[in-house]
N, C-alpha and C positions, 0 to 999 in steps of 0.2 A: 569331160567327165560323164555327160548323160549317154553318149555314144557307148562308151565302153561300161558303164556300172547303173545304168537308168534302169535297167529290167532287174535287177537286184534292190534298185534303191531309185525309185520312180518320185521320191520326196527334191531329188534330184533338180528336177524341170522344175519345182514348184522354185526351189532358192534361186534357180538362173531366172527365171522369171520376174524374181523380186527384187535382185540384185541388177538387174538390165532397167529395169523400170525406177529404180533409184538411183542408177546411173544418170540416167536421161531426165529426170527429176531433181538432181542435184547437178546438174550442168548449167538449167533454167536459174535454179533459185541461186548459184553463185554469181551467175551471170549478171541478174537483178542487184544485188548489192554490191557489184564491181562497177556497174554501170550510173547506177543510180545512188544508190545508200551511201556508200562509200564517201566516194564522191562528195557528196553533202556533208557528209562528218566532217570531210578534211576540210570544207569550207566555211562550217560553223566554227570548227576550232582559230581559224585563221580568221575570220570576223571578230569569233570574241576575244582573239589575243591585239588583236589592232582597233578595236573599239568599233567596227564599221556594221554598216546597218548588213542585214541577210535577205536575198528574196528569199519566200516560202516557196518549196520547191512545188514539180508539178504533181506529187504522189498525195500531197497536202503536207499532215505531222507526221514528223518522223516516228512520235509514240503509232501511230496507226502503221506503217510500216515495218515497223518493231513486229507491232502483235502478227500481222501476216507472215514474216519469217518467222515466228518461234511456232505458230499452225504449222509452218512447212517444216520444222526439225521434230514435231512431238510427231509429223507423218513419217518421219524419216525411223525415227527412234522405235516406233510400232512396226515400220516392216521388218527393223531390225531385230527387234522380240521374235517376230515369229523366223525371219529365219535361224535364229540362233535355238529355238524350238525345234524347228526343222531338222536341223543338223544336231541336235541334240549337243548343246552349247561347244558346236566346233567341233565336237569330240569322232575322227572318223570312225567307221566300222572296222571291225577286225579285217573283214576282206578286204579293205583300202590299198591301191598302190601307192606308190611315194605320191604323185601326181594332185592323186584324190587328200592324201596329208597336210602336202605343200597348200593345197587351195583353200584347204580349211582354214589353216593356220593362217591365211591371207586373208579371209575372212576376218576371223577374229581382231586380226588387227586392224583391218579399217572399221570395223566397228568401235572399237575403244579409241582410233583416230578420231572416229565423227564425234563420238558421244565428248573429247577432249574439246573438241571445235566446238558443240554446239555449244557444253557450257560455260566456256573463255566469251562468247558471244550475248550466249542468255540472259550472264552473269554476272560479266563483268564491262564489256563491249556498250551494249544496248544499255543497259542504267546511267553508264556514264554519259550517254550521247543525250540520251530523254532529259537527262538534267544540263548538260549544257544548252540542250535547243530551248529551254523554259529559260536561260541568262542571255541565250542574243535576241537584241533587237528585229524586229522582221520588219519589211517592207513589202507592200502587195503587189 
């Protein structure tokens, strides 16, 4: 898109910019809670369903790991304000070809994907977890 419409609409580079950089930002921070978080939950659940002791993992408490991924969705959430600014929420310019419509349109949807994800996570994910980690036993 910046090839063919950047000299018309130089706001352009600013979105790829933002969206490259949240790419490569949300590869990290998924990776982190596939790796590690995750992980952990299915282990505290499966401790406190068989009554067995838990080590503390090595991140420390899970609530402290919590609050570092919701810093990383409220960054995610802010670049997504401004590019939805940027693009003036999705909506392309008259002069748009199908290209520039379709990508919009694609935009907007992983934005209301993420913002579905963060707060399934926020919400509903993270509170459950914080309160099972305070009913299993830990071991050091």
């Amino acid at each position: 898109l910046c090839a063919d419409h950047g000299d018309n609409h130089p706001e352009l580079y600013e979105i790829k910019a933002l969206f490259l950089d949240a790419a490569s930002d949300l590869d990290t921070h998924m990776d982190k809670e596939e790796r590690t978080m995750f992980p952990f939950i299915i282990q505290m659940k499966r401790a406190h369903s068989k009554g067995l002791f838990l080590e503390t993992p090595p991140f420390g408490s899970l609530e402290n790991q919590v609050l570092m991924m919701k810093e990383e969705h409220n960054a995610e959430g802010q670049r997504f304000k401004r590019i939805a600014t940027l693009s003036n929420n999705y909506t392309p310019p008259t002069d748009s070809c199908a290209t520039y419509k379709v990508t919009f349109g694609m935009l907007d949807e992983f934005e209301k994907n993420l913002h579905k994800h963060i707060h399934m996570e926020n919400n509903i994910l993270f509170p459950k977890a914080i309160s099972l980690e305070k009913n299993v036993e830990h071991v050091s």
